[in-house]
N, C-alpha and C positions, 0 to 999 in steps of 0.2 A: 673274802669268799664267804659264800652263805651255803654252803652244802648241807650243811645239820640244818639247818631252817627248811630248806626244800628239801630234805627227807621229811621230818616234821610235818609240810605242806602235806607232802606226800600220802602219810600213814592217815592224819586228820580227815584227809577228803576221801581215802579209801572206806574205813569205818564211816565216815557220815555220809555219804554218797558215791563211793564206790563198788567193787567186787571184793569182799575180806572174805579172808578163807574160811572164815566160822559159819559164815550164811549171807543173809539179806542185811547190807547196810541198811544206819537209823532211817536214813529217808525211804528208802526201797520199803521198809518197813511199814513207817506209816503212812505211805501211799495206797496201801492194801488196808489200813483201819477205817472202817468207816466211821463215821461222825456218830452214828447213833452208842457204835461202842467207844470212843471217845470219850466221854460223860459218865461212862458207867463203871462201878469196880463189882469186883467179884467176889470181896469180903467187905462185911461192913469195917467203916473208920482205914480203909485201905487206901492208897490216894488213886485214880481214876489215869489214864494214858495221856486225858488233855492237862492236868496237874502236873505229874511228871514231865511233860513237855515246856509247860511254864518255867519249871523246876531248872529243865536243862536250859533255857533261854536266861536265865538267871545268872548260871555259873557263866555261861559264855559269854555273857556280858563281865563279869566280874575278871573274868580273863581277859579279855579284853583291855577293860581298864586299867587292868597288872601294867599291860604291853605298853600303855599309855603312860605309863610312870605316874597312875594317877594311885598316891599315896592314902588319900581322904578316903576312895570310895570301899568298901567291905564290907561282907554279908554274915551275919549271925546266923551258924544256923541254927535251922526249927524256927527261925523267926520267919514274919509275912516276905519278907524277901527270899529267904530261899524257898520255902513252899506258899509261893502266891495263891489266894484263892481266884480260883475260875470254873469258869460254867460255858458250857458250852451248851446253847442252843440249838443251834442249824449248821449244816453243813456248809454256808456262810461264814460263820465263827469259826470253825473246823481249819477251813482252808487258810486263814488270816491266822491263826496261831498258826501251824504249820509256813506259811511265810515268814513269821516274824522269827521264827526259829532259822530258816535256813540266813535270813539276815544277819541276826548274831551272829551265823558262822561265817558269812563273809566278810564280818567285820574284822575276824579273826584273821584270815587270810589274809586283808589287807594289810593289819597292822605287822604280820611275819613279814609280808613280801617288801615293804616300808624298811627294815630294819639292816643299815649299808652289811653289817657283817654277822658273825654268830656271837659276837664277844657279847651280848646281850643274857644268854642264854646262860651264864654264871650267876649273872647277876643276882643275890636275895629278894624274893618279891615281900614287899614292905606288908608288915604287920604278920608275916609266915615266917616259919623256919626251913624254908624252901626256896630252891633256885628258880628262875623263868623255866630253864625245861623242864625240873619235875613240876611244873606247874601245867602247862601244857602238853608233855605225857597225861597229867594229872587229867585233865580235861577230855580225852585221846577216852584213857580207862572210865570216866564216867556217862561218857556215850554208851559204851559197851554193857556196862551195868544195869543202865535205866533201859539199855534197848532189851536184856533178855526178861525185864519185868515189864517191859509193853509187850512180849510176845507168849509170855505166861499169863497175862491178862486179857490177849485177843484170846487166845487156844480155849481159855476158859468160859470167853462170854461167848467162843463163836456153839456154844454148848449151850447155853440157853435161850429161851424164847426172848426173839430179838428186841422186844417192847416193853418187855417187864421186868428183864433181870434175873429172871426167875430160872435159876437152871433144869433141866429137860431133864427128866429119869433115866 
């Protein structure tokens, strides 16, 4: 039986594309950011919405990978892996990160609905002092984290002139 896995499913695709009680799931979110504010931050040395998107595409690989039993793969952070640098050009780039994000998370899904029962879900993920499911709760909470600072950062730049970065009086 995978009941804990399909709640799991469950909660994951709520917060990242569904209705969660708190507001606008991650995607709902940045389907409403536009590209131009993508690119930009609202403090200097601040990381920018398409960074932290990178950011999250990171972890959810790395999650991923846990599910995979793959022991080799791990990310340092503050290192180029977890905060990849990017730039976003055009609303072209925009859109292509925003895919490659919702990809990770289907990769996630896959590798849950793959897995015959929940006995997984005990398991230590290699190199943590953590089980599979606080590791994907874990994953659950850093959606939620990064999404209320892309929504502190749209609210901010949708305050300043849209081309410069320049906040409005």
């Amino acid at each position: 039986m995978k009941k804990r896995t399909e709640e799991l499913i469950r909660k994951l695709s709520e917060t990242f594309e569904g209705d969660p009680w708190f507001g606008q799931s991650l995607m709902r979110k940045l389907e409403n950011v536009p590209y131009i504010i993508g690119y930009k931050t609202c403090v200097p040395d601040s990381h920018s919405v398409a960074e932290i998107v990178a950011h999250l595409i990171c972890w959810k690989k790395f999650v991923h990978e846990k599910l995979q039993n793959n022991d080799d793969f791990d990310i340092t952070i503050d290192s180029e892996m977890d905060w990849p640098e990017i730039k976003i050009h055009n609303k072209e780039e925009w859109e292509e990160l925003k895919r490659n994000l919702v990809a990770a998370q289907c990769r996630i899904y896959e590798a849950l609905r793959e897995k015959p029962d929940d006995s997984y879900l005990s398991v230590m993920v290699s190199g943590r002092e953590y089980d599979m499911e606080h590791l994907i709760l874990g994953i659950l909470q850093h959606d939620i984290y990064h999404l209320g600072q892309i929504g502190l950062i749209e609210s901010q730049l949708n305050r300043t002139e849209p081309d410069t970065g320049v906040f409005k009086a």
